[in-house]
C-alpha positions as CSV (number, residue, x, y, z in Angstrom):
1,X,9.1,-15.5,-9.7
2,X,8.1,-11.8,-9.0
3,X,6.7,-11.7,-5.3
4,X,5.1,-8.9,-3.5
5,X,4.2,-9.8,0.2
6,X,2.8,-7.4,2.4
7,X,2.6,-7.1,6.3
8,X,1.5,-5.4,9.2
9,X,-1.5,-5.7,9.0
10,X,-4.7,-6.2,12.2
11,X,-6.9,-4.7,14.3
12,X,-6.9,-1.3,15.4
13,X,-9.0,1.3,17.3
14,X,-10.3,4.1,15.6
15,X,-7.8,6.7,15.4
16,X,-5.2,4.4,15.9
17,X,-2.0,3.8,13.8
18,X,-0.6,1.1,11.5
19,X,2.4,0.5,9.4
20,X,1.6,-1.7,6.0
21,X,5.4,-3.1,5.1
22,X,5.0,-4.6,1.1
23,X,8.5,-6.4,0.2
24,X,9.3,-7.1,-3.6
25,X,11.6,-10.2,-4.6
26,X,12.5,-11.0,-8.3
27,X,12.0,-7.1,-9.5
28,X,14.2,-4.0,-10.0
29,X,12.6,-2.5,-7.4
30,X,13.8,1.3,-7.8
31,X,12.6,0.7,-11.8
32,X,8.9,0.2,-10.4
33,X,6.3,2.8,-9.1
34,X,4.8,1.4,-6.2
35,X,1.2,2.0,-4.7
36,X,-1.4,0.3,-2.2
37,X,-4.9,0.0,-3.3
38,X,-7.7,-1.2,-0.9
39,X,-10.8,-3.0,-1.2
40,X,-14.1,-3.0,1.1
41,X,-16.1,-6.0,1.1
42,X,-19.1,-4.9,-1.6
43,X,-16.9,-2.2,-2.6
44,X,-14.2,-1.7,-6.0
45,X,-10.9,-1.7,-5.3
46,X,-9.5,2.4,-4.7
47,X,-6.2,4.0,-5.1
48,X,-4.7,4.8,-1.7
49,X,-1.5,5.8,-2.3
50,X,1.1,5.7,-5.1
51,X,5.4,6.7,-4.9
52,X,6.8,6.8,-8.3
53,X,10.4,5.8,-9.2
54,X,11.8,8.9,-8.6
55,X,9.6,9.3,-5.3
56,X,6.8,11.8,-5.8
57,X,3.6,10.9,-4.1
58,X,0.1,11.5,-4.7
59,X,-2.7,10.0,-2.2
60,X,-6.8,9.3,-2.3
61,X,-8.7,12.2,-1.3
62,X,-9.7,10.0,1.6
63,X,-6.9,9.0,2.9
64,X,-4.8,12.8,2.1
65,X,-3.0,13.9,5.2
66,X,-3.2,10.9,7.4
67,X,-1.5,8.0,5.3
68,X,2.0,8.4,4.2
69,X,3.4,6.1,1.5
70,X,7.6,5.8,1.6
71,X,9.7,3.5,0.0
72,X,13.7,2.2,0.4
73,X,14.9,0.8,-2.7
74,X,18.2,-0.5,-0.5
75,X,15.2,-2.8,1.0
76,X,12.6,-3.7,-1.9
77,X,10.1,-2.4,0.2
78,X,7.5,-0.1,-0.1
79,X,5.8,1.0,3.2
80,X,2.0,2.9,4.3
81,X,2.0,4.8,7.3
82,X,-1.6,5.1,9.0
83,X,-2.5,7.7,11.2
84,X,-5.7,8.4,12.7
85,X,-7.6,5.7,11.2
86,X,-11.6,5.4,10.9
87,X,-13.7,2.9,10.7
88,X,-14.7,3.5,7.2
89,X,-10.2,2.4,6.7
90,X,-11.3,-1.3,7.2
91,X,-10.2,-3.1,4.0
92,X,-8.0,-5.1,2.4
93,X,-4.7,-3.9,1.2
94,X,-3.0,-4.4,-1.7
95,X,0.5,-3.3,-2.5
96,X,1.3,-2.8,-6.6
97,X,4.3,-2.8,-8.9
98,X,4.0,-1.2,-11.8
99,X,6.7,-0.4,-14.4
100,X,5.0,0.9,-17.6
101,X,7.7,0.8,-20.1
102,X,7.8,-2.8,-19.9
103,X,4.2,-3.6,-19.1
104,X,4.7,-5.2,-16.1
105,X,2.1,-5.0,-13.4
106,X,1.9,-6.8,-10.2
107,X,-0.1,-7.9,-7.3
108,X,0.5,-8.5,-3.8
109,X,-2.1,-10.8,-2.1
110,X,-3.3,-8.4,0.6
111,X,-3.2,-8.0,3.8
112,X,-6.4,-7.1,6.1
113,X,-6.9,-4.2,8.1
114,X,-10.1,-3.7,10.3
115,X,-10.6,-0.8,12.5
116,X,-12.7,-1.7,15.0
117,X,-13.6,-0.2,19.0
């Protein structure tokens, strides 16, 4: 059973910094582009970052030059590095697994972040 749990996760003052951790189980992990998504109460879920296989990144216009998405395939885990977060950060975030060849898409269950003073 393919499993994506994320962590790290909490409160944080604004400007303040968090690492997301998302760890895969049942998946060829270095097969899979990763990403984290986020979703605001009354809001869609956004793109916030995405690392493909081969690791190229690309980021939300919001989040560009503050968040830094990494992965180590030796680990299964994909991680989100938060710098200087704002209020308008609070969400939910969701880690992604995606391998397109095959059609396979998966969901972690979220993890909550609030920035908060």
């Amino acid at each position: 059973q393919v499993q994506l749990v994320e962590s790290g996760g909490g409160l944080v003052q604004p400007g303040g910094s968090l690492r997301l951790s998302c760890a895969a189980s049942s998946i060829t992990f270095s097969y899979y582009a990763m990403g984290w998504y986020r979703q605001a109460p009354g809001k869609q879920r956004e793109l916030v970052a995405i690392i493909t296989k081969s690791g190229s990144t690309s980021y939300g216009d919001s989040v560009k030059g503050r968040f830094t998405i990494s992965r180590d395939n030796a680990k299964n885990t994909v991680y989100l590095q938060m710098n200087n977060l704002k209020v308008e950060d609070t969400a939910v975030y969701y880690c992604k697994a995606d391998r397109v060849e095959l059609g396979n898409t998966y969901w972690g269950q979220g993890t909550q972040v609030t920035v908060s003073s």
